[in-house]
Chimera marker file (.cmm) of the C-alpha trace (Angstrom):
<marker_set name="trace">
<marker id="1" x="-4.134" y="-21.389" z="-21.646" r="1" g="1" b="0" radius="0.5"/>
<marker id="2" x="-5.265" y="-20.548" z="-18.083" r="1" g="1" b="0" radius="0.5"/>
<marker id="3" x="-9.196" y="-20.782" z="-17.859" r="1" g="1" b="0" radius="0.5"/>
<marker id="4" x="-11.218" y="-17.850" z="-16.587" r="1" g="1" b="0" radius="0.5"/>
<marker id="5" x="-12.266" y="-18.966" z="-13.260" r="1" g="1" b="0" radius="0.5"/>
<marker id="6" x="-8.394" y="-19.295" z="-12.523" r="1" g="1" b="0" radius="0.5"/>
<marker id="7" x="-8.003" y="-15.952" z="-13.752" r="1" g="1" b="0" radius="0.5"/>
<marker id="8" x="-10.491" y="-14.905" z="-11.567" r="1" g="1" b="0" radius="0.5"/>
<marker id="9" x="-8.807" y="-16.275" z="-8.329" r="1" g="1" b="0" radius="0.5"/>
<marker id="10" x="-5.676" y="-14.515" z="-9.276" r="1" g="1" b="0" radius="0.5"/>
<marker id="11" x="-7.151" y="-11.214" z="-9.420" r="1" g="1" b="0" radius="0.5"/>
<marker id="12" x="-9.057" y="-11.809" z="-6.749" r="1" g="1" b="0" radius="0.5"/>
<marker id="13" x="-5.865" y="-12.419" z="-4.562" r="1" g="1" b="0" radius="0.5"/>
<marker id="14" x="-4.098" y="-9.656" z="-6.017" r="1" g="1" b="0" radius="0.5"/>
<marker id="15" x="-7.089" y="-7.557" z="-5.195" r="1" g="1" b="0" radius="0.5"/>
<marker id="16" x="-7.043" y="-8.471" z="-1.695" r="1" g="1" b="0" radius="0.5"/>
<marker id="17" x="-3.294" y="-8.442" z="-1.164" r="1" g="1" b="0" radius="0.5"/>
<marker id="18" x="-3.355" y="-4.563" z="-2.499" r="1" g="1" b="0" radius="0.5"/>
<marker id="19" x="-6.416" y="-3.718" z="0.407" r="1" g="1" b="0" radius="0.5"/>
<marker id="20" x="-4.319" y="-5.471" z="3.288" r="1" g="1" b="0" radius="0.5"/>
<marker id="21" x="-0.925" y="-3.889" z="2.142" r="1" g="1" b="0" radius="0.5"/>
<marker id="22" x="-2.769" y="-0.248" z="2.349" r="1" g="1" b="0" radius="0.5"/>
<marker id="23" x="-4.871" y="-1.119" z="5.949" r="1" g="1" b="0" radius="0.5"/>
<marker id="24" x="-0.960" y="-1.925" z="6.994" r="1" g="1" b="0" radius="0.5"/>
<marker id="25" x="-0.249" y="1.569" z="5.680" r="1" g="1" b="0" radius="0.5"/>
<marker id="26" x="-2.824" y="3.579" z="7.266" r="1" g="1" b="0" radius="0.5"/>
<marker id="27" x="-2.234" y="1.544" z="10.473" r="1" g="1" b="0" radius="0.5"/>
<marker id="28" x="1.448" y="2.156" z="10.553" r="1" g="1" b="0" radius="0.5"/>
<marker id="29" x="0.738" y="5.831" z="9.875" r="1" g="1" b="0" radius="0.5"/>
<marker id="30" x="-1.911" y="6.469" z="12.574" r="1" g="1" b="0" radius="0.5"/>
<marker id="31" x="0.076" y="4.666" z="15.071" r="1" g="1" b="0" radius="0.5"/>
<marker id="32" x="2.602" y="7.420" z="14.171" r="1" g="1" b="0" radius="0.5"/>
<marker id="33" x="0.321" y="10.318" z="14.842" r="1" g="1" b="0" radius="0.5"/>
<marker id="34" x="1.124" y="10.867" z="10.993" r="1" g="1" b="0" radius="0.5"/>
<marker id="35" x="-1.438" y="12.652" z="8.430" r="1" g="1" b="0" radius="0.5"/>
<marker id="36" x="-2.095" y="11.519" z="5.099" r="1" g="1" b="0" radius="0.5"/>
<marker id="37" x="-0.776" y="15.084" z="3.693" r="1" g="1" b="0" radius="0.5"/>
<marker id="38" x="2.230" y="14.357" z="6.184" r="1" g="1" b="0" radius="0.5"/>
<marker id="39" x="3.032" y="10.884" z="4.858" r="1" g="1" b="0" radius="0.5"/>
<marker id="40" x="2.343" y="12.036" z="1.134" r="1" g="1" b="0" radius="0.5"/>
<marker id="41" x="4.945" y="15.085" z="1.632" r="1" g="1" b="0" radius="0.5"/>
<marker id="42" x="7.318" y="12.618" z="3.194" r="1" g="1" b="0" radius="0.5"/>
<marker id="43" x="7.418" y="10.470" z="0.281" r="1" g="1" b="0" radius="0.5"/>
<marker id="44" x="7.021" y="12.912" z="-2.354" r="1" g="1" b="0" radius="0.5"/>
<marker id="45" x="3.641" y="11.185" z="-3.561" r="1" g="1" b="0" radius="0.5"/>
<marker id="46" x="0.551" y="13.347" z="-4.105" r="1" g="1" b="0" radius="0.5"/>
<marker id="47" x="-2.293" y="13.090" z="-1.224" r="1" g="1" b="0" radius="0.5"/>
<marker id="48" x="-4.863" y="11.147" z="-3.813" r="1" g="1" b="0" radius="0.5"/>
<marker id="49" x="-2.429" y="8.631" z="-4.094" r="1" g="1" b="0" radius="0.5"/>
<marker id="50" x="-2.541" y="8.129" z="-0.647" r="1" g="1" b="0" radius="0.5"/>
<marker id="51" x="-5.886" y="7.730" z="-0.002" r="1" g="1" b="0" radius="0.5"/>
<marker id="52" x="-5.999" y="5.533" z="-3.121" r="1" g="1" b="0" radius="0.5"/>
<marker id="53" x="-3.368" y="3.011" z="-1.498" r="1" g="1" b="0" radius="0.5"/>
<marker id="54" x="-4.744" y="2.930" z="2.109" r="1" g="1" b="0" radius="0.5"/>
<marker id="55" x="-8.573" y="2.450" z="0.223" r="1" g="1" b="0" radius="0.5"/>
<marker id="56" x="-6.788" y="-0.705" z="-1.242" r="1" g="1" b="0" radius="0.5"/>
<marker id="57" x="-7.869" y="1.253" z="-4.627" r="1" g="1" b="0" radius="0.5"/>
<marker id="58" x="-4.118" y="1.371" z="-6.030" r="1" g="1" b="0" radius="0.5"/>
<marker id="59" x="-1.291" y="-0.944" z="-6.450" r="1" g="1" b="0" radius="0.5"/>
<marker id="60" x="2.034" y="0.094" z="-6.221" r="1" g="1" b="0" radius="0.5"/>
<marker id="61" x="5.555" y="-0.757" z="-7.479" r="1" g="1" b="0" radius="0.5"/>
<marker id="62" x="8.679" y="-0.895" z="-5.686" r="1" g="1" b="0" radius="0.5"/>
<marker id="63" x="9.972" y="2.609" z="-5.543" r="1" g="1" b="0" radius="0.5"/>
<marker id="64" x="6.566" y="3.774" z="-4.001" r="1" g="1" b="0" radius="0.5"/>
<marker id="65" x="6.991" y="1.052" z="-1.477" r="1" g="1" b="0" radius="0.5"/>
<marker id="66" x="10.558" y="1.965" z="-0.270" r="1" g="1" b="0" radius="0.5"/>
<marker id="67" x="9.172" y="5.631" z="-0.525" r="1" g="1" b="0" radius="0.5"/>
<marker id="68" x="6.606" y="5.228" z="2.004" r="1" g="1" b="0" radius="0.5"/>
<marker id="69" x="8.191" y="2.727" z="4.377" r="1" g="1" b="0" radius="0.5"/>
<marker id="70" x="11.667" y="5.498" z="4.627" r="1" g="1" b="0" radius="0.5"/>
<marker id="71" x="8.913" y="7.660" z="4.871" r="1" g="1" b="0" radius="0.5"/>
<marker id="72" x="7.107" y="5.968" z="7.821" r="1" g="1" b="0" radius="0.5"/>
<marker id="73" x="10.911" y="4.647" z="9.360" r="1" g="1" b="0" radius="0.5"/>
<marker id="74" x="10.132" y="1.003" z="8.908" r="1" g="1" b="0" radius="0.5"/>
<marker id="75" x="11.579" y="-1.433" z="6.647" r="1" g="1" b="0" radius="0.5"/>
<marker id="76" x="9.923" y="-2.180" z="3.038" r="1" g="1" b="0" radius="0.5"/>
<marker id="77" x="9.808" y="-6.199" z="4.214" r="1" g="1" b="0" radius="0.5"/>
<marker id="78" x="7.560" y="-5.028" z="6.948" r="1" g="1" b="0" radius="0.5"/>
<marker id="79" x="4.976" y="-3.698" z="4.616" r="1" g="1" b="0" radius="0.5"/>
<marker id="80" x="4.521" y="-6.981" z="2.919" r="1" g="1" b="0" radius="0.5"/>
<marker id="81" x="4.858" y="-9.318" z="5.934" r="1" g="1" b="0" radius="0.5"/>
<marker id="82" x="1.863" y="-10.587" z="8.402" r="1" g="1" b="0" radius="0.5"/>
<link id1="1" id2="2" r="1" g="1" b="0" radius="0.2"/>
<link id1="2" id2="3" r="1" g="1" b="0" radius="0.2"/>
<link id1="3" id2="4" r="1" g="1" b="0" radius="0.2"/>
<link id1="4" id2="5" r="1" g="1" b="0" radius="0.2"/>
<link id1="5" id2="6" r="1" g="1" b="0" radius="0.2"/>
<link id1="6" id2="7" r="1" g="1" b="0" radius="0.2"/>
<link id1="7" id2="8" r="1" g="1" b="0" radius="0.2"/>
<link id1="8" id2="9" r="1" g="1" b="0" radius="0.2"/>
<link id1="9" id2="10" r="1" g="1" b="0" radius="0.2"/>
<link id1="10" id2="11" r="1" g="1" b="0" radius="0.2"/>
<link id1="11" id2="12" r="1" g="1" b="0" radius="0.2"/>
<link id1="12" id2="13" r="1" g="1" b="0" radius="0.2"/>
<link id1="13" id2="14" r="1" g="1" b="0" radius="0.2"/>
<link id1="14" id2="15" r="1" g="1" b="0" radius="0.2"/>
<link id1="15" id2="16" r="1" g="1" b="0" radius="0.2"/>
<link id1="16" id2="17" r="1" g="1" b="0" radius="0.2"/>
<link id1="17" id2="18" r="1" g="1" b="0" radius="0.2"/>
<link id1="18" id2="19" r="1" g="1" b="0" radius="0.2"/>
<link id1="19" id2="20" r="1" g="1" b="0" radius="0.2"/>
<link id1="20" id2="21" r="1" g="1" b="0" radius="0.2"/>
<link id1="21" id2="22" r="1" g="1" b="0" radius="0.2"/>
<link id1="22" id2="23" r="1" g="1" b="0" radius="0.2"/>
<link id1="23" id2="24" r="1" g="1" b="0" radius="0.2"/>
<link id1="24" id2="25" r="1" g="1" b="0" radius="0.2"/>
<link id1="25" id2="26" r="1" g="1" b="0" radius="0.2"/>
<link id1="26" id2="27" r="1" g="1" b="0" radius="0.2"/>
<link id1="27" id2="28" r="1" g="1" b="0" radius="0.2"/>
<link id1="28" id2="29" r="1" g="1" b="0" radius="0.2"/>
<link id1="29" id2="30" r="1" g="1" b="0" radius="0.2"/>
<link id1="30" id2="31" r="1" g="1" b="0" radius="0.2"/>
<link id1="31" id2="32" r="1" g="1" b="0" radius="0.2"/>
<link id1="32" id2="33" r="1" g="1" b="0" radius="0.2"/>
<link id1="33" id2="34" r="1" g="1" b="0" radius="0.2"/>
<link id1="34" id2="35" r="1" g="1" b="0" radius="0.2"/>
<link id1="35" id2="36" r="1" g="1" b="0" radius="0.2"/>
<link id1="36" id2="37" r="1" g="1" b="0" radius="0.2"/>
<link id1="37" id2="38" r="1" g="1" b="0" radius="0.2"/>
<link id1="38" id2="39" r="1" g="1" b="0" radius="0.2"/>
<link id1="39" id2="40" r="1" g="1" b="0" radius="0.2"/>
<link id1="40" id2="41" r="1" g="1" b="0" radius="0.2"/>
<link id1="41" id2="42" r="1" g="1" b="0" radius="0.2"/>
<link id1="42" id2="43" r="1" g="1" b="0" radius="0.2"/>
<link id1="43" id2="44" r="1" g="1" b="0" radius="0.2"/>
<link id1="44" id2="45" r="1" g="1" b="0" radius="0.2"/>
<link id1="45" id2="46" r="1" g="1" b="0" radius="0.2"/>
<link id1="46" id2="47" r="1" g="1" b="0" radius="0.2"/>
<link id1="47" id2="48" r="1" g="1" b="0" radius="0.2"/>
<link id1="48" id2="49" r="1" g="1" b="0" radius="0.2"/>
<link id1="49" id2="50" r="1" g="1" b="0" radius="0.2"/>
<link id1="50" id2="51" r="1" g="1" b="0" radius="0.2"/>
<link id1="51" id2="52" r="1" g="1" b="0" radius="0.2"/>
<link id1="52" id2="53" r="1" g="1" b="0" radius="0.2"/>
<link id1="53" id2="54" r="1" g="1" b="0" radius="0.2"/>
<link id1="54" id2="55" r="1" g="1" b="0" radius="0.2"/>
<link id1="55" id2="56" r="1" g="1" b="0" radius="0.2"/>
<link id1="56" id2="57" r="1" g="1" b="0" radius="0.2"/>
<link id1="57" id2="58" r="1" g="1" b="0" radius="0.2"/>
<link id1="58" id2="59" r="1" g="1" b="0" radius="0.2"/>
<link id1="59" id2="60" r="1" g="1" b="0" radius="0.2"/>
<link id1="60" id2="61" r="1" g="1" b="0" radius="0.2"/>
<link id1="61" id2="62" r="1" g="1" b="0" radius="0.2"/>
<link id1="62" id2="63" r="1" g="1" b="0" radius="0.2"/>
<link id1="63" id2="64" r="1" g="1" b="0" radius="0.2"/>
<link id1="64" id2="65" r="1" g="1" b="0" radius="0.2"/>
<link id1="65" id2="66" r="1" g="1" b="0" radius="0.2"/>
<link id1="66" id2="67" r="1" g="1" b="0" radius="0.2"/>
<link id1="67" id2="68" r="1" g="1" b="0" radius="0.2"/>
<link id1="68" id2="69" r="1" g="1" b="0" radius="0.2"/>
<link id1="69" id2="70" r="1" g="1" b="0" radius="0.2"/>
<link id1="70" id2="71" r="1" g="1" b="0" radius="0.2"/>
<link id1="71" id2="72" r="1" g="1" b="0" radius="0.2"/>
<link id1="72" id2="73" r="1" g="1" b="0" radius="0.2"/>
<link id1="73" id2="74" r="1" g="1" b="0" radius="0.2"/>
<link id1="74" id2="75" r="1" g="1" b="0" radius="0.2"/>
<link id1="75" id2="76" r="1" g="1" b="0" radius="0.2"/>
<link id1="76" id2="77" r="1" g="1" b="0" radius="0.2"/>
<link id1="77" id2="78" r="1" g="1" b="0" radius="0.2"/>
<link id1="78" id2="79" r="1" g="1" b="0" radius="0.2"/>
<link id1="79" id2="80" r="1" g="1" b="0" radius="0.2"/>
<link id1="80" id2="81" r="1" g="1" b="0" radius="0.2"/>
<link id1="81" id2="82" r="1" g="1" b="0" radius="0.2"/>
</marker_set>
């Protein structure tokens, strides 16, 4: 049985992999001259979920994160790379 404090790191790790993965996001999508409405319509998400992601508020699964990297013409593996 894991003890709290390592669940603890794990969560915190997760946490801060989910706020660097939606900086990457909003990064990508202002160096596109790309709204949030804009990248939401794109990729068929609503605008809340948007801002949600970029705030590093909201995970997301896998067809959310092929949705918005077709959306912003990148590749998904350069979403989760450094």
């Amino acid at each position: 049985m894991q003890s709290v404090d390592e669940i603890w790191r794990v969560q915190k790790a997760y946490i801060s992999e989910i706020k660097q993965l939606g900086k990457k996001i909003k990064k990508i999508r202002a160096s596109k001259k790309m709204t949030q409405q804009t990248l939401a319509d794109l990729s068929e998400l609503d605008i809340r979920t948007i801002q949600r992601i970029e705030a590093g508020e909201y995970g997301i699964g896998l067809h959310t994160l092929f949705a918005l990297a077709d959306s912003l013409d990148i590749k998904a593996s350069e979403l989760l790379t450094n």
